[in-house]
N, C-alpha and C positions, 0 to 999 in steps of 0.2 A: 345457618344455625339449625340444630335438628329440635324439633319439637317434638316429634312421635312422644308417645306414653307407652311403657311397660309394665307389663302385669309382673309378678310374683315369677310364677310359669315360665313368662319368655326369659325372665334374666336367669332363670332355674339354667335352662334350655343355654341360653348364650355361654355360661360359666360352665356348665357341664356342672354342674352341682342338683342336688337332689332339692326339691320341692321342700324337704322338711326342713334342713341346712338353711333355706333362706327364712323360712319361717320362725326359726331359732332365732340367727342373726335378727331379727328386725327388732323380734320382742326381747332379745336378752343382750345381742351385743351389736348395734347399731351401726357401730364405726367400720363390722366388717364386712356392711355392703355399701353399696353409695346411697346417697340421700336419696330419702323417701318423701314422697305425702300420701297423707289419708284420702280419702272421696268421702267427708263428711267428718259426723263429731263422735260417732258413735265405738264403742271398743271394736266393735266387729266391721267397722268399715271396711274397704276397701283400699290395698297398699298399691302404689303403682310409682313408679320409677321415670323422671325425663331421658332418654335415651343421652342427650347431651353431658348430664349428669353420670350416666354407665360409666360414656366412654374417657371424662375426664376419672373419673375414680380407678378404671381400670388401669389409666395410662399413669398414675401415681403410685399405683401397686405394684406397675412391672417398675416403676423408677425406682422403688425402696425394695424390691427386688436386687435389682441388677447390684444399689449400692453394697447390701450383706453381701452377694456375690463379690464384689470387686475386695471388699474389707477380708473377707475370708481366706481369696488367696493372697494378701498383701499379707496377712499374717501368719499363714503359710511359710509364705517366700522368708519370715523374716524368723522360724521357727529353723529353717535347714540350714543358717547360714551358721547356728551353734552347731 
């Protein structure tokens, strides 16, 4: 089980996404990073991420990935047969 903790930064850094990008997602659309906790109760706390958590949200993202992938040339495939 991985326990590590990530900051903001490192999963900036992992996604190849910009610092501000995840700072948007946290506060305005949540679902587009993997689950978070706070370090505390405060607005300004600190956001960190279980690395276990990344790598399960990443690996659901490439899955609803691949499936538009797959649905897109099925509807393709099903567009050339007119």
């Amino acid at each position: 089980m991985q326990h590590e903790i990530l900051t903001k930064q490192q999963l900036a850094q992992r996604q190849q996404r910009s610092i501000d990008s995840i700072n948007t997602a946290c506060s305005r659309e949540p679902e587009s990073v993997p689950r978070f906790f706070k370090l505390g109760n405060s607005k300004n706390s600190p956001i960190r991420f279980r690395l276990s958590d990344v790598i399960d949200w990443e690996a659901k993202q490439a899955e609803k990935t691949r499936m538009k992938s797959e649905a897109n040339i099925e509807r393709r495939n099903q567009y050339k047969q007119f």
